[in-house]
N, C-alpha and C positions, 0 to 999 in steps of 0.2 A: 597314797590317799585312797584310792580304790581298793587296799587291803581292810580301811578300817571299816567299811561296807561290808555287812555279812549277806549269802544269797537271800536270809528269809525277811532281810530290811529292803532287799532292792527288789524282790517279789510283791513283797506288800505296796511299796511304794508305786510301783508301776503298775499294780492290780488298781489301787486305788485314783492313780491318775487316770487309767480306760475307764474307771468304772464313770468317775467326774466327768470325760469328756465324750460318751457313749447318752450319758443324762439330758445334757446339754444339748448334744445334737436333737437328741428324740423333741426334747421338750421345745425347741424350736420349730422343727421340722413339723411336728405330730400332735401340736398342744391339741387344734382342735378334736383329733381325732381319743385324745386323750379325755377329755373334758366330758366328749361325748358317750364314752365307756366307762367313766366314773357317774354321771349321772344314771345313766341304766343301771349300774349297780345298787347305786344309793336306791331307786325305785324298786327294787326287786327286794332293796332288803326293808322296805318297811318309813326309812326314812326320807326326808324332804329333799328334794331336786334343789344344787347350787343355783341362785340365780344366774342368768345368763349375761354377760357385763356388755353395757351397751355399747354396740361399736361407733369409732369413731368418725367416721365418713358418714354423712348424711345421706338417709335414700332419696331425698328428693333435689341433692346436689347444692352447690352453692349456692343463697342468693343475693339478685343482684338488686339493690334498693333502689338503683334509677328504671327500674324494670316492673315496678308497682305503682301502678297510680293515688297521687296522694290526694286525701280529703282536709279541706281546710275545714271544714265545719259540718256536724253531727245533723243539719240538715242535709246534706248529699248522701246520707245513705237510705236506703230505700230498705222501708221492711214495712212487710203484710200484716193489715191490720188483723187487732187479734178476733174468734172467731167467737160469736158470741152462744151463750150456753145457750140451749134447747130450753122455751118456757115449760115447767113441769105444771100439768094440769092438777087442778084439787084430787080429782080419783089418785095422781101419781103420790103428791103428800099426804093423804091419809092413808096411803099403804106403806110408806115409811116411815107415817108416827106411828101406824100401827104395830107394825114388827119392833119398831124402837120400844114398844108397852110392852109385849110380847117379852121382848128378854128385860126389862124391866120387872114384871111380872115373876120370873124366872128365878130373877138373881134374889129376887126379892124373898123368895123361897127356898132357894139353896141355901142365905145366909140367914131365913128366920128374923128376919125384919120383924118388927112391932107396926103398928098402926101409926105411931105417929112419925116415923122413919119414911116409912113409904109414902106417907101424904107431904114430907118436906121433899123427898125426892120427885113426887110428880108436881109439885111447884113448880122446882127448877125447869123441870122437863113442859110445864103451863109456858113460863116465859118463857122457853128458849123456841120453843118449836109448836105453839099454837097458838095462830093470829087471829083465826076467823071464830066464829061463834058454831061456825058447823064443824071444825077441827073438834074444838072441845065437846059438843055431842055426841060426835061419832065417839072420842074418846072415855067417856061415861060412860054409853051405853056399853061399848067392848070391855071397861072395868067393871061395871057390876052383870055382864053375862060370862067372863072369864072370871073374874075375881073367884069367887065361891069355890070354885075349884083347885085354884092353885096358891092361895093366900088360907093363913094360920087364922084368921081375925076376920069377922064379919068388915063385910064395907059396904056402906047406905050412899046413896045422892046428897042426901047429908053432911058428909063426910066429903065427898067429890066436889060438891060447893065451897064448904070451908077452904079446900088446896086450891081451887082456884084465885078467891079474895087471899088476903093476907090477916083475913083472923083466925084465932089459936084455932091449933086443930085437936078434935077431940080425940081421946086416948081410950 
Protein backbone atom coordinates (compact mmCIF):
# COMPACT_ATOMS: atom_id res chain seq x y z
CA UNK A 1 0.00 0.00 0.00
CA UNK A 2 2.58 2.51 0.95
CA UNK A 3 4.33 1.78 -2.49
CA UNK A 4 1.40 3.10 -4.38
CA UNK A 5 2.14 6.65 -2.53
CA UNK A 6 4.76 8.42 -4.56
CA UNK A 7 7.08 10.92 -2.35
CA UNK A 8 5.67 14.09 -4.21
CA UNK A 9 1.79 12.99 -3.24
CA UNK A 10 2.93 12.40 0.37
CA UNK A 11 4.87 15.91 0.31
CA UNK A 12 2.13 17.61 -0.93
CA UNK A 13 -0.29 15.96 1.25
CA UNK A 14 1.47 16.66 4.50
CA UNK A 15 2.62 20.35 3.06
CA UNK A 16 -0.93 20.81 2.86
CA UNK A 17 -2.25 19.28 6.17
CA UNK A 18 0.67 21.95 8.16
CA UNK A 19 -0.25 24.38 6.01
CA UNK A 20 -4.60 23.80 7.23
CA UNK A 21 -3.43 23.19 10.75
CA UNK A 22 -0.69 26.15 11.13
CA UNK A 23 -4.07 28.60 9.70
CA UNK A 24 -6.21 27.30 12.26
CA UNK A 25 -4.00 27.67 15.03
CA UNK A 26 -3.13 31.39 14.02
CA UNK A 27 -6.74 32.12 13.24
CA UNK A 28 -7.68 31.22 16.67
CA UNK A 29 -5.02 32.12 18.64
CA UNK A 30 -4.39 35.58 16.70
CA UNK A 31 -7.79 36.48 15.07
CA UNK A 32 -7.78 39.71 17.06
CA UNK A 33 -4.49 40.58 16.27
CA UNK A 34 -5.26 39.62 12.78
CA UNK A 35 -8.32 41.74 12.23
CA UNK A 36 -6.40 44.54 13.72
CA UNK A 37 -3.58 44.52 10.84
CA UNK A 38 -6.08 44.05 8.25
CA UNK A 39 -7.88 47.13 9.18
CA UNK A 40 -4.70 49.36 9.25
CA UNK A 41 -4.09 48.01 5.99
CA UNK A 42 -7.52 48.55 4.47
CA UNK A 43 -6.88 52.46 5.91
CA UNK A 44 -3.62 52.96 4.44
CA UNK A 45 -4.79 51.80 1.24
CA UNK A 46 -7.59 54.15 0.70
CA UNK A 47 -10.34 51.93 1.58
CA UNK A 48 -13.10 51.58 4.32
CA UNK A 49 -12.29 49.88 7.86
CA UNK A 50 -14.30 46.28 8.42
CA UNK A 51 -16.87 46.98 10.92
CA UNK A 52 -15.94 45.86 14.13
CA UNK A 53 -18.64 42.80 15.29
CA UNK A 54 -20.06 43.44 18.42
CA UNK A 55 -18.97 41.44 21.27
CA UNK A 56 -20.96 39.37 23.14
CA UNK A 57 -20.62 39.94 26.70
CA UNK A 58 -22.14 42.96 27.90
CA UNK A 59 -20.07 45.83 29.38
CA UNK A 60 -22.31 46.74 31.88
CA UNK A 61 -22.94 42.82 32.87
CA UNK A 62 -26.04 40.84 33.47
CA UNK A 63 -29.22 42.32 34.37
CA UNK A 64 -30.98 41.49 37.08
CA UNK A 65 -34.98 42.72 36.63
CA UNK A 66 -35.72 42.11 40.44
CA UNK A 67 -33.04 44.81 40.85
CA UNK A 68 -34.93 47.67 39.04
CA UNK A 69 -37.57 49.38 40.65
CA UNK A 70 -40.81 49.17 38.81
CA UNK A 71 -43.24 51.88 37.94
CA UNK A 72 -46.98 51.03 37.80
CA UNK A 73 -48.05 54.33 36.33
CA UNK A 74 -46.57 57.18 34.10
CA UNK A 75 -47.47 59.43 37.03
CA UNK A 76 -44.39 58.19 39.13
CA UNK A 77 -42.00 59.45 36.95
CA UNK A 78 -40.71 62.78 37.67
CA UNK A 79 -39.37 64.99 34.81
CA UNK A 80 -38.58 68.82 34.62
CA UNK A 81 -40.83 70.94 33.48
CA UNK A 82 -39.97 72.16 30.13
CA UNK A 83 -38.20 75.67 30.05
CA UNK A 84 -40.06 78.29 28.68
CA UNK A 85 -38.60 80.37 25.51
CA UNK A 86 -37.14 84.02 26.30
CA UNK A 87 -40.10 86.69 25.17
CA UNK A 88 -38.48 88.21 21.98
CA UNK A 89 -39.06 92.15 22.38
CA UNK A 90 -40.39 94.03 18.99
CA UNK A 91 -36.79 95.67 18.32
CA UNK A 92 -35.71 91.68 18.37
CA UNK A 93 -38.80 90.88 15.61
CA UNK A 94 -38.20 93.50 13.34
CA UNK A 95 -34.62 92.61 12.95
CA UNK A 96 -35.66 89.22 12.00
CA UNK A 97 -38.21 90.43 9.58
CA UNK A 98 -35.81 92.62 8.55
CA UNK A 99 -33.03 90.35 7.54
CA UNK A 100 -35.96 87.90 6.33
CA UNK A 101 -36.77 91.11 3.48
CA UNK A 102 -33.12 91.43 3.14
CA UNK A 103 -32.57 88.04 1.53
CA UNK A 104 -35.98 88.27 0.14
CA UNK A 105 -34.92 91.33 -1.42
CA UNK A 106 -31.83 89.31 -2.66
CA UNK A 107 -33.40 86.33 -4.14
CA UNK A 108 -35.61 88.44 -5.57
CA UNK A 109 -32.78 89.75 -7.68
CA UNK A 110 -30.76 87.00 -8.34
CA UNK A 111 -33.85 85.34 -9.94
CA UNK A 112 -35.31 88.57 -11.72
CA UNK A 113 -38.61 88.39 -10.23
CA UNK A 114 -41.30 90.79 -11.92
CA UNK A 115 -43.40 93.02 -9.71
CA UNK A 116 -46.05 91.04 -9.45
CA UNK A 117 -43.96 87.81 -8.03
CA UNK A 118 -42.43 89.76 -5.42
CA UNK A 119 -45.57 91.52 -4.13
CA UNK A 120 -47.47 87.69 -3.95
CA UNK A 121 -44.31 86.74 -2.02
CA UNK A 122 -44.24 89.62 0.46
CA UNK A 123 -48.04 88.63 0.98
CA UNK A 124 -47.15 85.45 2.18
CA UNK A 125 -44.32 86.84 4.12
CA UNK A 126 -47.53 89.96 5.47
CA UNK A 127 -49.25 86.92 6.92
CA UNK A 128 -46.72 84.72 8.17
CA UNK A 129 -44.64 87.15 9.98
CA UNK A 130 -46.33 90.54 10.46
CA UNK A 131 -48.87 91.10 13.19
CA UNK A 132 -48.58 94.62 14.42
CA UNK A 133 -49.14 97.77 12.31
CA UNK A 134 -45.63 98.92 13.30
CA UNK A 135 -44.05 95.45 11.77
CA UNK A 136 -45.64 96.47 8.59
CA UNK A 137 -44.18 100.14 8.73
CA UNK A 138 -40.93 99.45 9.57
CA UNK A 139 -41.33 96.90 6.58
CA UNK A 140 -42.49 99.55 3.81
CA UNK A 141 -40.40 101.92 4.83
CA UNK A 142 -37.03 99.48 4.50
CA UNK A 143 -38.84 98.36 0.92
CA UNK A 144 -39.11 101.47 -0.53
CA UNK A 145 -35.39 102.86 0.98
CA UNK A 146 -33.84 99.48 -0.21
CA UNK A 147 -36.10 98.61 -2.79
CA UNK A 148 -34.57 101.04 -5.70
CA UNK A 149 -31.56 99.59 -5.39
CA UNK A 150 -31.67 96.17 -5.58
CA UNK A 151 -35.16 95.46 -7.45
CA UNK A 152 -35.51 95.54 -11.55
CA UNK A 153 -39.06 97.51 -11.30
CA UNK A 154 -40.02 100.58 -9.53
CA UNK A 155 -42.00 99.90 -6.12
CA UNK A 156 -44.43 102.75 -4.82
CA UNK A 157 -46.43 102.47 -1.15
CA UNK A 158 -49.00 101.95 -3.62
CA UNK A 159 -47.84 98.91 -4.54
CA UNK A 160 -46.84 97.84 -0.60
CA UNK A 161 -50.58 98.67 0.23
CA UNK A 162 -52.04 96.53 -2.46
CA UNK A 163 -49.54 93.13 -0.93
CA UNK A 164 -50.78 93.79 2.27
CA UNK A 165 -55.00 93.79 1.52
CA UNK A 166 -55.75 91.02 -0.91
CA UNK A 167 -56.45 93.08 -3.88
CA UNK A 168 -54.79 92.47 -7.38
CA UNK A 169 -51.54 93.79 -7.30
CA UNK A 170 -50.46 95.98 -9.96
CA UNK A 171 -48.05 94.70 -12.64
Amino acid sequence: MLTDISWSHFFLTAGTVLVLYYLTVLLLFYRHDIKHQLSQTFLRAGLPAPRPSPSQESILGAAFPEAAPSLSSASDLLVAPAEAAPPQTLSTLKADLLTELDSLLESAAEMGLDKAAFLSLLHLLDERHMHTADEKLAVQRYLLEQGPAKLSFPLTATDLAAAETDLPHPA
